[in-house]
C-alpha positions as CSV (number, residue, x, y, z in Angstrom):
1,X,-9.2,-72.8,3.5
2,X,-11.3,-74.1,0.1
3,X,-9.3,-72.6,-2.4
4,X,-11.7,-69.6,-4.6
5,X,-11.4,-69.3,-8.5
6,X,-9.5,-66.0,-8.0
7,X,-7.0,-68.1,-5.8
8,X,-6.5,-70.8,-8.4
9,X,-6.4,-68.4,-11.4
10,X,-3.4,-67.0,-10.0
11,X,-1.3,-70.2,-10.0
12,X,-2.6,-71.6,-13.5
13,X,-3.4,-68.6,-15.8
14,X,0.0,-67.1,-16.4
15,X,1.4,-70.6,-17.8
16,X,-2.0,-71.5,-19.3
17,X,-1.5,-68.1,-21.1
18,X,2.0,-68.6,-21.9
19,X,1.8,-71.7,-23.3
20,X,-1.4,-70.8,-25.3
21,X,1.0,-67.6,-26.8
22,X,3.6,-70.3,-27.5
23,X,1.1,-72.4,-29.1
24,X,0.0,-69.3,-31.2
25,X,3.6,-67.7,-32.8
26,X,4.7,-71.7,-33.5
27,X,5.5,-72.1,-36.9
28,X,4.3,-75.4,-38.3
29,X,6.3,-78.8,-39.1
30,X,6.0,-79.5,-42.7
31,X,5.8,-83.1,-44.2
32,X,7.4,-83.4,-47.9
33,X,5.2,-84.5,-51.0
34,X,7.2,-85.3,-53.9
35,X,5.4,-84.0,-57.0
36,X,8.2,-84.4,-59.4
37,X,11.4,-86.4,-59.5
38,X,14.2,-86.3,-62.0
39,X,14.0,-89.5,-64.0
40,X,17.1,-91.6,-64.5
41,X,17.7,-93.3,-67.9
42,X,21.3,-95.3,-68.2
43,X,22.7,-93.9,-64.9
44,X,21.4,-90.5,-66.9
45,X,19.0,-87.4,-65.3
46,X,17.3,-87.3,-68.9
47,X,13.9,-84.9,-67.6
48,X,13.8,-82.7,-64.4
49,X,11.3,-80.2,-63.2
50,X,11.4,-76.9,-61.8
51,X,8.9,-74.6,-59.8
52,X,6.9,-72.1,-60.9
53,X,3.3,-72.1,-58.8
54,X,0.4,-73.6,-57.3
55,X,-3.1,-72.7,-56.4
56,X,-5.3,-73.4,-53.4
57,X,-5.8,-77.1,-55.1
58,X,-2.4,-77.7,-55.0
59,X,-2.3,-78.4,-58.5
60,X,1.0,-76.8,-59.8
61,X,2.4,-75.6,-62.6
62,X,6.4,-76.9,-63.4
63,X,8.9,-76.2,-66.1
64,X,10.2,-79.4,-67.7
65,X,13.8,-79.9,-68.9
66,X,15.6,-82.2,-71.1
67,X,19.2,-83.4,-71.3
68,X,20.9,-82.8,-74.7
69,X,17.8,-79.8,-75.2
70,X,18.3,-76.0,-75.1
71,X,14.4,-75.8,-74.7
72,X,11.7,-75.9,-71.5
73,X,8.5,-77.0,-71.2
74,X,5.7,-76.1,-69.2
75,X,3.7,-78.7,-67.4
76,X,0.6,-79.4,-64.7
77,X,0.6,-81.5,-62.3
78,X,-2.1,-82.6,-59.4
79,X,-1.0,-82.6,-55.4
80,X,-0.7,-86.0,-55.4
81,X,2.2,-86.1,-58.2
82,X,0.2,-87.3,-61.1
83,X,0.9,-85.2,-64.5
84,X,-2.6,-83.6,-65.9
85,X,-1.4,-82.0,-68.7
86,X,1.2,-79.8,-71.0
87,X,0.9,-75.9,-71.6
88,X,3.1,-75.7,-74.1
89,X,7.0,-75.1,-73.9
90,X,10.0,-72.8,-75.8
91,X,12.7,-73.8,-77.8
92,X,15.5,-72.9,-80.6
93,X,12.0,-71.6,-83.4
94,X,9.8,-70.0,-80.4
95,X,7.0,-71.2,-78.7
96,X,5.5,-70.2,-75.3
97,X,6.2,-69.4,-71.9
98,X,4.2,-70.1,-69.0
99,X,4.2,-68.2,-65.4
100,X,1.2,-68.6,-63.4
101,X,-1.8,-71.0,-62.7
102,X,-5.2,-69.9,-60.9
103,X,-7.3,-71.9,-58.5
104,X,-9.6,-73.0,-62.1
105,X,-6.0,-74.6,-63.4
106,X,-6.1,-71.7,-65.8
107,X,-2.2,-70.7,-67.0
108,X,-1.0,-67.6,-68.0
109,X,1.8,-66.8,-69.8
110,X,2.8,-65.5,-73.7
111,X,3.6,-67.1,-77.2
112,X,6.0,-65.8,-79.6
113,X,4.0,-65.5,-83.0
114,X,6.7,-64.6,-85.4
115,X,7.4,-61.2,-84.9
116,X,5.7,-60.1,-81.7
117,X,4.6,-61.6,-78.7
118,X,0.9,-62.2,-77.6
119,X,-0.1,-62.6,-73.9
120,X,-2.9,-64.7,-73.1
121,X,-4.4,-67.5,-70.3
122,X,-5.5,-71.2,-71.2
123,X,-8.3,-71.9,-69.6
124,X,-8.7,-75.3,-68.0
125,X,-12.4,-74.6,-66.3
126,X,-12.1,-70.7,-65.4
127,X,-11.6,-67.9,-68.2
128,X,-9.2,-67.9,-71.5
129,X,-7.8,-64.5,-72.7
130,X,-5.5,-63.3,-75.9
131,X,-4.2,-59.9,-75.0
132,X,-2.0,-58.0,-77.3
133,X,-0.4,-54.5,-77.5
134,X,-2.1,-51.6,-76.2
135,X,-5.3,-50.8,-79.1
136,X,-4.0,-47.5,-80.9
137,X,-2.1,-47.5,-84.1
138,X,-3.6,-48.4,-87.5
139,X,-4.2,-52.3,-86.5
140,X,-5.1,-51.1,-82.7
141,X,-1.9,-52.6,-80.9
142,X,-2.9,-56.4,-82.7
143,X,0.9,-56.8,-84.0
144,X,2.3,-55.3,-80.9
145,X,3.9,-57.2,-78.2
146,X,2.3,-58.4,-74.6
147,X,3.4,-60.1,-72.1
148,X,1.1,-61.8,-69.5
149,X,2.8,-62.3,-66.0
150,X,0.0,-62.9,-63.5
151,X,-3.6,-64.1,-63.2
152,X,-6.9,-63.6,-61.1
153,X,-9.7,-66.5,-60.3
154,X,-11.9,-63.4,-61.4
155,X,-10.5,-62.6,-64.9
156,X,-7.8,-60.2,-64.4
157,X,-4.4,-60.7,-66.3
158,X,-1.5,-58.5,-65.7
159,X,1.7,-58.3,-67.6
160,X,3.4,-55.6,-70.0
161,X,2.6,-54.4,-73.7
162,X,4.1,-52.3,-75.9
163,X,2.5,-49.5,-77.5
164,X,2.2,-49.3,-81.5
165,X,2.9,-45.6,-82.1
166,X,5.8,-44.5,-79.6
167,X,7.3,-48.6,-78.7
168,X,7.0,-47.8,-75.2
169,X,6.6,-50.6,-72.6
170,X,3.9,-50.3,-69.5
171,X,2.7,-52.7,-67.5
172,X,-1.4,-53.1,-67.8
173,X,-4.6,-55.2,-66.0
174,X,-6.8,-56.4,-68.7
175,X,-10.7,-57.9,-67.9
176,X,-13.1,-59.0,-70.3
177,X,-11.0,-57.5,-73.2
178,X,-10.6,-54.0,-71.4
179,X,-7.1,-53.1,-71.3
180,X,-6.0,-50.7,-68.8
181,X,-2.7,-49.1,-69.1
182,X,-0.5,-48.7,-65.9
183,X,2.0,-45.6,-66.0
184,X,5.2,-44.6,-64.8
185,X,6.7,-42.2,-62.1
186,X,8.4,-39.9,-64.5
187,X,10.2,-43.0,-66.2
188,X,10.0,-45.0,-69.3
189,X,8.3,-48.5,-68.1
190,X,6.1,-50.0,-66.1
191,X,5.6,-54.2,-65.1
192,X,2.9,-55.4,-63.3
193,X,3.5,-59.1,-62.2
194,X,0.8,-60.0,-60.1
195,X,-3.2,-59.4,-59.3
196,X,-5.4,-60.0,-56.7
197,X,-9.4,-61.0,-56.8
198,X,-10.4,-57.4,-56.7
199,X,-8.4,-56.3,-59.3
200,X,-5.7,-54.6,-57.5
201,X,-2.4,-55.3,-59.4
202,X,1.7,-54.9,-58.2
203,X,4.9,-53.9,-59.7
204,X,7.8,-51.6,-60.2
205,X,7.8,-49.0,-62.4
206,X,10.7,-46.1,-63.4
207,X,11.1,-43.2,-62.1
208,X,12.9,-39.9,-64.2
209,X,16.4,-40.9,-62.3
210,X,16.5,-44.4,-63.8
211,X,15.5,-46.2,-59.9
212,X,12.7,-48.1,-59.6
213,X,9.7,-48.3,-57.3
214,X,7.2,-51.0,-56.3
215,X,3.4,-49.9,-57.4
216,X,0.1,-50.7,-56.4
217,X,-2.5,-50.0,-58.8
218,X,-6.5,-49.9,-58.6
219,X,-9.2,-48.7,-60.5
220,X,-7.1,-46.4,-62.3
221,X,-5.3,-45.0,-59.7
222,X,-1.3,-46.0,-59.3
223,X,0.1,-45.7,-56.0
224,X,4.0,-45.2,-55.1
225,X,4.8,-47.9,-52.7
226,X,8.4,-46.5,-51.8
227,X,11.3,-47.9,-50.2
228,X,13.3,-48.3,-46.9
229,X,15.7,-45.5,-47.4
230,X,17.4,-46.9,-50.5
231,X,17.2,-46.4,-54.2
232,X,14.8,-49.0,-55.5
233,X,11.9,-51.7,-55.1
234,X,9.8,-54.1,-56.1
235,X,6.8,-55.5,-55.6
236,X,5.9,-59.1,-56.2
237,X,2.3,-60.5,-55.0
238,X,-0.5,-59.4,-53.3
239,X,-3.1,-61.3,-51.5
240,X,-7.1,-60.9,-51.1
241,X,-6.3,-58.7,-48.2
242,X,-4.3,-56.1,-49.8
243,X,-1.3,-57.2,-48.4
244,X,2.2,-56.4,-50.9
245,X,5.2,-58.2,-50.6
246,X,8.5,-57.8,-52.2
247,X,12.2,-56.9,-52.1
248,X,13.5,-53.1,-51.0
249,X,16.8,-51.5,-51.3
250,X,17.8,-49.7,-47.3
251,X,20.0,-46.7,-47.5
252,X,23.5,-48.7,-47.8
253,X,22.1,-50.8,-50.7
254,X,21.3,-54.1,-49.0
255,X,18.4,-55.9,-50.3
256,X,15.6,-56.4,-47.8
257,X,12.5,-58.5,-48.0
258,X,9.1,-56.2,-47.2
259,X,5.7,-56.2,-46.5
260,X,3.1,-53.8,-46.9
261,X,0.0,-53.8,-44.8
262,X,-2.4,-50.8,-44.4
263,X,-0.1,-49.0,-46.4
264,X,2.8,-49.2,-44.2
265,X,5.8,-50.9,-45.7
266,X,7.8,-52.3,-43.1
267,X,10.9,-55.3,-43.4
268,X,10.6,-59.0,-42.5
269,X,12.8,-59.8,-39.5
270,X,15.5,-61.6,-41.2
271,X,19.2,-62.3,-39.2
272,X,21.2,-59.5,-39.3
273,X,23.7,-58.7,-42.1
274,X,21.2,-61.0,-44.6
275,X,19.6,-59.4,-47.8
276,X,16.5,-60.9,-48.4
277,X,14.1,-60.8,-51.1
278,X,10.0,-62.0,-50.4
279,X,8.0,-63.8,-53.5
280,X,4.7,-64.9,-52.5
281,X,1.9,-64.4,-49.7
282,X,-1.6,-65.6,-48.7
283,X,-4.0,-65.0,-47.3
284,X,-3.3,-65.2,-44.1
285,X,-0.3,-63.0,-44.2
286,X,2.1,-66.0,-44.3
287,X,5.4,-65.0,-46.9
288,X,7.8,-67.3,-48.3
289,X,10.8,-66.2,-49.8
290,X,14.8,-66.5,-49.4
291,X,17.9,-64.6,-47.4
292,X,21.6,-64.8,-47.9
293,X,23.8,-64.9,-45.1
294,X,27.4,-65.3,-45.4
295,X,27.6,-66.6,-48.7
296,X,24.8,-68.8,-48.3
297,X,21.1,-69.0,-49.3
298,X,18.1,-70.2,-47.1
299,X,14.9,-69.9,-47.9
300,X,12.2,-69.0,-45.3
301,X,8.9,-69.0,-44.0
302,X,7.2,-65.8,-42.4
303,X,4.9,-66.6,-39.9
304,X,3.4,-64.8,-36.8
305,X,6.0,-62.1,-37.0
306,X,9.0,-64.5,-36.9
307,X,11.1,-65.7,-40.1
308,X,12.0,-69.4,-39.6
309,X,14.1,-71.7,-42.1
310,X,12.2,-73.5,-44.2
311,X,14.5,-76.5,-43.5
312,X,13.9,-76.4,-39.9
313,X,10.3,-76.9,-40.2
314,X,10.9,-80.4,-41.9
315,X,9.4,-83.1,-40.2
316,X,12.7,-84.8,-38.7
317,X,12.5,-87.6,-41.9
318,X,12.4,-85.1,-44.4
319,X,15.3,-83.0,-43.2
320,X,17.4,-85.9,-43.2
321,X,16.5,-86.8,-47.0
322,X,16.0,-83.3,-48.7
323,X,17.3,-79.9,-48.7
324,X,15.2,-77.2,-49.6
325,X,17.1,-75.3,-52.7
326,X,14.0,-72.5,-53.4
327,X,11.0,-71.9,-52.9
328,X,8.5,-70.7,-55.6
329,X,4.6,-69.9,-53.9
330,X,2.6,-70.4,-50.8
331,X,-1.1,-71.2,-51.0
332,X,-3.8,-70.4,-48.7
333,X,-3.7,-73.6,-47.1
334,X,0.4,-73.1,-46.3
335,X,1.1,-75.4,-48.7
336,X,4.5,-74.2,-50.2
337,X,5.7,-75.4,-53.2
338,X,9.5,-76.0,-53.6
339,X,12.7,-77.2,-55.2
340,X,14.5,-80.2,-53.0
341,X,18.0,-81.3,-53.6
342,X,18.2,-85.4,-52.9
343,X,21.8,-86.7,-52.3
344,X,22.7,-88.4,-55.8
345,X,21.1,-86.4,-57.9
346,X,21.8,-83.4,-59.9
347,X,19.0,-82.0,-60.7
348,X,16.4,-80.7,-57.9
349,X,12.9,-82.2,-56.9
350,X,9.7,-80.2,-56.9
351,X,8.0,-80.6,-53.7
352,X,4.2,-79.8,-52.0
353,X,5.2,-78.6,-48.1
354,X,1.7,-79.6,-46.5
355,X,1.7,-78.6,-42.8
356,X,1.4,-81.7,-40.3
357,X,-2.4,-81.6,-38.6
């Protein structure tokens, strides 16, 4: 008998379809790009690097330490590992701290100008921005503190500021020198720490019993994110999408990484008994962020539903010569940036986690 299509399908579809599911929830191997090394001097680790973000470039934005200095420094660097610039640094007098860096290499962050702190972005190609105190009081909020956390593509900055006449602390989103003021839930502060393209910025903020709950807030409007049973949260990043990640408190206390999507907050699957904590995501839904089990912390890769070890999706020569320590962003492209411990050294490597083609 000639064998019909119906006939054949029914031998080949269910693995074809099984292996294309298997093909689809895989979690992809990850080749190591060093972007910056301690460097030795006299048997001596006299510079290291640490973490802090990338964009969808890959260019990256590091702290810089030095041995026998109490201070940091902030510094950018391209993906291939070749240093473009300083943004400044903080020491025993003052100076500046740095936190986030936009797809136009802009950085934001705050400098200490005596007395008060002033929030701001250097621009590199996109937009530059000096935000201070929220404008009321007899100099309009100039000598009053701010501090910029987070930065759009599109000329948001988030952060927190102090307000001249009462000293309280809120988080805000400022654009094109409008300064919007984020408020509480019956508490006395407010933090936002991140911002999306549309404007739509995340935090925690207090509540009148002294807990704290992660916020979204758009267009005005602030928007109680909750918890998972426990006492507090916090959000962390959002992505184009609308998507919120951060950490939640469950009913007994432990710590659990979340999600929010379409409003529902829900917990990454992490092993049993872990706390967890979630600190980036992009666009395609993909989270990074670490869990502790038994003493011991690993951070991890969210990805089709499933958590997986960062370390196990090392290409098989790169878990042999580095062990992921932390892990600071994810980019659109899945590239993760990360701090590496190398046997014989002290102090970590920053790495660029670029998924294998």
């Amino acid at each position: 008998m000639r064998p019909t299509l119906h006939s054949l399908s029914r031998f080949f579809l269910p693995p074809l379809l099984a292996a294309l599911a298997s093909w689809a929830t895989a979690a992809p191997t990850y080749r190591a790009h060093v972007i910056a090394a301690p460097e030795v001097s006299g048997g001596v680790e006299f510079l290291w690097y640490g973490a802090l973000g990338t964009n969808n470039h890959g260019t990256s934005l590091l702290t810089l330490s030095q041995y026998a200095n109490q201070g940091v420094g902030f510094v950018v660097y391209d993906k291939e590992g070749q240093y473009l610039r300083s943004v400044g640094g903080y020491g025993r007098y003052g100076g500046s701290l740095r936190y986030a860096i936009n797809d136009w290499g802009d950085v934001a962050g705050h400098e200490w100008h005596g007395y008060y702190w002033v929030g701001g972005v250097l621009m590199d190609q996109g937009f530059t921005a000096t935000v201070h105190g929220f404008p009321e009081g007899d100099f309009d909020g100039y000598f009053s503190t701010a501090y910029a956390y987070g930065l759009s593509n599109d000329g948001h900055v988030v952060g927190q500021a102090e307000g001249d006449l009462d000293d309280r602390l809120r988080g805000f989103v400022w654009r094109d020198n409008v300064m919007q003021e984020i408020g509480t839930f019956g508490g006395v502060t407010s933090t936002a720490v991140a911002v999306n393209r549309n404007g739509e910025a995340v935090g925690y903020a207090d509540l009148a019993d002294g807990s704290v709950h992660a916020f979204a807030f758009h267009e005005g409007v602030l928007r109680d994110l909750g918890t998972l049973g426990g006492a507090n949260s916090w959000a962390v990043d959002i992505n184009n999408r609308g998507q919120i990640v951060g950490t939640t408190q469950l009913a007994d206390g432990t710590e659990r990484a979340f999600i929010v999507d379409r409003r529902q907050m829900s917990a990454l699957p992490t092993p049993e008994g872990a706390s967890a904590s979630a600190g980036s995501i992009n666009r395609r839904g993909q989270v990074i962020g670490t869990y502790t089990l038994a003493g011991q912390s690993h951070p991890f890769l969210f990805d089709g539903g499933v958590v997986h070890r960062l370390q196990d999706l090392l290409r098989p020569r790169d878990r042999a010569t580095w062990t992921i320590a932390s892990a600071a962003t994810i980019n659109d492209k899945g590239w993760i940036l990360v701090n590496a411990n190398q046997a014989g050294y002290l102090h970590s490597t920053v790495l660029l986690l670029k998924p294998l083609k």
